[in-house]
LUMBADO-638448 format. One record per atom (N, C-alpha, C): x, y, z. Coordinates in steps of 0.05 Angstrom, whole numbers, plus 5000, padded with zeros to 4 digits. Each point is the difference from the previous one (the first is absolute). Example, Ala and Ser with C-alpha at 12.3 -4.5 7.8 and 13.67 -1.06 7.14 Angstrom:
<recs>
526448865156498250245000501850245000499350214986501650245001498550225014
</recs>
This chain:
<recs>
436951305005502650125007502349814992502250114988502749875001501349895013501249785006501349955021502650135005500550035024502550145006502649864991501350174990503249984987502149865020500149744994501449795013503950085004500149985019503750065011500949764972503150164980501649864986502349955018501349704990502850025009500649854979502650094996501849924985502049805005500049704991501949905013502149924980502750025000502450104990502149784997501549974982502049805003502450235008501949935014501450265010501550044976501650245003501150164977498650054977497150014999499249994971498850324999501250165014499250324993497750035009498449805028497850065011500250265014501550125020500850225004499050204993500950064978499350234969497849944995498449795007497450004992498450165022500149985030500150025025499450294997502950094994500450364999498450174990499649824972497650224979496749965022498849725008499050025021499550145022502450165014500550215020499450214994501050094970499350244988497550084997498949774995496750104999498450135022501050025017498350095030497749965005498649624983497850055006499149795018503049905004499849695005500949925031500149865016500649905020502649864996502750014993501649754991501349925021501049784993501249865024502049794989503050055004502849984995499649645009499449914984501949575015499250045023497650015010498649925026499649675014499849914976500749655014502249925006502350154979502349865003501650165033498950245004501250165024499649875019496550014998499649875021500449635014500949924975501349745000503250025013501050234997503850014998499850155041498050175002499450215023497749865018498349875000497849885011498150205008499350264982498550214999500150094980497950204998500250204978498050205002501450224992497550255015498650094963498250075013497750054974497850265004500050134985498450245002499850155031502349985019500250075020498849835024499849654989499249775015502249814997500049755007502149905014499049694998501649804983499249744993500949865007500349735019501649845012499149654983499050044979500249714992498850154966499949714982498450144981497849994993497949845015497149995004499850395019501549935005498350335024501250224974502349954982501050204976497550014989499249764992497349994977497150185007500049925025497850125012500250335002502550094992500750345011499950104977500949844977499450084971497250004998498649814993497550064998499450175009499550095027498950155016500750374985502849984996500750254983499750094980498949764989499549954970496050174994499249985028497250155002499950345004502850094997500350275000501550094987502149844981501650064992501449774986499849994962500149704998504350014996499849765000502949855014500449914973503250034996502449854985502249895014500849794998501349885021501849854974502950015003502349804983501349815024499949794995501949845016501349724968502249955024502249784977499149715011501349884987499649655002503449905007501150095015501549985009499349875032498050105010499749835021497049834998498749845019498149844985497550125027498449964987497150195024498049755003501149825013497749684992497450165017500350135035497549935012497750274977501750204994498450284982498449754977501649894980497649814974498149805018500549925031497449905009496850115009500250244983498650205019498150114971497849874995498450054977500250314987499450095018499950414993501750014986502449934999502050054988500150034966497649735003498950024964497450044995498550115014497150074996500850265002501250145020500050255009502650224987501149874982502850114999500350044970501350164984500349964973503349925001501149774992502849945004501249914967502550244999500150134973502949795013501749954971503249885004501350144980502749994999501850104980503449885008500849954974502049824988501750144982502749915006501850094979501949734987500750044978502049794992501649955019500049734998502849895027501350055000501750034978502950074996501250265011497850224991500250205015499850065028498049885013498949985021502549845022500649844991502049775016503350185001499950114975503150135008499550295019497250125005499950295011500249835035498649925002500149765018501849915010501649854998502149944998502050245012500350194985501250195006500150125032496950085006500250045024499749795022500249874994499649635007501549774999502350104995501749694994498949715015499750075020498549775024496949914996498950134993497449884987500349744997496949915004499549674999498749954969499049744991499249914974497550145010498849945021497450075006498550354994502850215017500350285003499850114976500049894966500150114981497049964986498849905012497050065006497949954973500649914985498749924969498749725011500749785012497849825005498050095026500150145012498950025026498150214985500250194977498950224997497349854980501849724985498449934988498049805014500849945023497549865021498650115005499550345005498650195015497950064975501149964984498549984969497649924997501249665005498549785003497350085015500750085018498349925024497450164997500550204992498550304994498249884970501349874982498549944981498049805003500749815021498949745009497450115019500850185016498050165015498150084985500350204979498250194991499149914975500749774981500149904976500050184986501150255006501450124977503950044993500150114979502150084996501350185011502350155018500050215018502350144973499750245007501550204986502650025001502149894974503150015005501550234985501550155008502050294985502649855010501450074980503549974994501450175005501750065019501950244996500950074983500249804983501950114973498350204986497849884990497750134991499550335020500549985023500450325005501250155006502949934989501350234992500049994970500149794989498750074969498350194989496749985013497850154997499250075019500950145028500350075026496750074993498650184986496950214994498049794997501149744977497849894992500249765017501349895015499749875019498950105028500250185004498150115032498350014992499550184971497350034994499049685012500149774974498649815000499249915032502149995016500649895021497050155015499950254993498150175019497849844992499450044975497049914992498949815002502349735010499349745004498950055024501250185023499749935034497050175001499750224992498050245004502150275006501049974995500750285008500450264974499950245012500450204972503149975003500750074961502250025001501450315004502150045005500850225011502750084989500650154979502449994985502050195013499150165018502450255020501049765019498249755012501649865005502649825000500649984965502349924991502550135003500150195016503050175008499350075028502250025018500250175026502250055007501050085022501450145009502549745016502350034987501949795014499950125027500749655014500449995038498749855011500649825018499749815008497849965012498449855007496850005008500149855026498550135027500849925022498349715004498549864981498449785001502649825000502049954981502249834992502550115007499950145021502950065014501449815016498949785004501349815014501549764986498949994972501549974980501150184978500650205004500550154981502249954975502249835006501449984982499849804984497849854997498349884983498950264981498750165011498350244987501050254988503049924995502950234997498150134967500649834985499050154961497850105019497249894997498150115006499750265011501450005027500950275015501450254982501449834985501850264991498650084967497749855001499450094970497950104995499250214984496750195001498249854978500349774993497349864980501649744990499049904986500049704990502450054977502349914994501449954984502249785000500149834969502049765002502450114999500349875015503450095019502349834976503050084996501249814983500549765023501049674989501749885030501350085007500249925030502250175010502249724998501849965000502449765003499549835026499449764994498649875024500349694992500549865023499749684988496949944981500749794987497550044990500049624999497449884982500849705000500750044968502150084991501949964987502749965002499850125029503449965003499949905034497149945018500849825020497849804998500949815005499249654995497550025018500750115029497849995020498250104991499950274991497250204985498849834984502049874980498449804979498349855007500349885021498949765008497550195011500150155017498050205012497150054978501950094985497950184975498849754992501449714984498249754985498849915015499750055032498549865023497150074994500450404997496850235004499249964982501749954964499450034977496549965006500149705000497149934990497550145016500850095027497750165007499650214999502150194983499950174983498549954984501049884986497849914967497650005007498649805020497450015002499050225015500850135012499150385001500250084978502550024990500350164972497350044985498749724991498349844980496950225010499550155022497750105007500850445007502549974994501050295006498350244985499550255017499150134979501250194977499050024979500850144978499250204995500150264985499850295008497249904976497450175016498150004977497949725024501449935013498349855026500149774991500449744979499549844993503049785015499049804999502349885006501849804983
</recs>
């Protein structure tokens, strides 16, 4: 017999169009998902799950799994906040398939920014995303699976595809469109989730007029801080056709 199909999560540098990845996710109806469950339950000191109720993230871990035997689990959370006691907890990399995704800084730092002026060096989440990296690689001595936002709204088809085939899952192409409106998983942040909400499938948006680190000194400094742990994600991202 096969072994049973291990819970994915996705862990995110914020603003990098994890969201939109999330949604096509939802669409599928085949999946268990679950909206930034570490980071909620980090900001809320709970978090309810398949109609259960998590008060740390060892007892989260344990409710995924558990759901994950009836119903397998996708879970996105950001690196915006840090989960030290969750990476002490082995399952996490024996038991888990933990997928990441990255966008150019530049982009990433000014969407950011935007709804964020106050954000910390830390909150912009490219070193912390790239520790979570680390750790998972160091764990499992493998390579863990990286997608670019840029890359999907570029090739929105041939990137889920790949994305699917890496985790196990079938790919599902009615998935790539749905129905705009706000999803009651991320209503508590919703105005983070505004495009997403208001838009029926994957498309590159033009900029909208926004500081950027061309024209504020602070962003600059922001973006040449993540650069390099960008790069070294970048260097393992996937490419349409599965290869990296």
């Amino acid at each position: 017999m096969s072994a049973a199909p291990k819970p994915i999560v996705l862990w995110a540098v914020p603003r990098s169009r994890s969201t939109a990845f999330l949604r096509i996710m939802i669409e599928r109806g085949d999946l268990e998902v679950a909206h930034e469950p570490f980071s909620y339950l980090q900001a809320d000191g709970h978090f309810e799950f398949a109609g259960r109720r998590a008060a740390s993230p060892i007892e989260l871990l344990d409710l995924m799994l558990e759901v994950n035997e009836e119903r397998r689990v996708f879970a996105k959370d950001t690196s915006d906040y840090t989960y030290t006691p969750l990476f002490e907890d082995e399952r996490l990399f024996g038991d888990v398939i933990n997928t990441f995704m990255i966008r150019e800084p530049r982009g990433a730092v000014s969407s950011h920014y935007a709804m964020n002026p106050k954000a910390t060096l830390d909150e912009y989440g490219f070193e912390y995303l790239h520790a979570i990296f680390e750790a998972v690689r160091s764990a499992t001595g493998e390579i863990p699976l990286v997608i670019d936002g840029d890359d999907l709204v570029t090739d929105p088809e041939g990137t889920v595809r790949a994305y699917c085939e890496r985790v196990g899952l079938e790919f599902m192409p009615e998935a790539m469109r749905w129905k705009p409106g706000e999803q009651k998983s991320w209503q508590r942040t919703n105005r983070w989730h505004a495009e997403v909400a208001e838009s029926s499938g994957l498309v590159a948006r033009p900029a909208e007029r926004r500081e950027t680190p061309d024209t504020n000194e602070h962003l600059r400094r922001v973006a040449e801080h993540h650069r390099p742990f960008y790069d070294a994600l970048a260097r393992h991202r996937l490419t349409v056709g599965g290869k990296r």
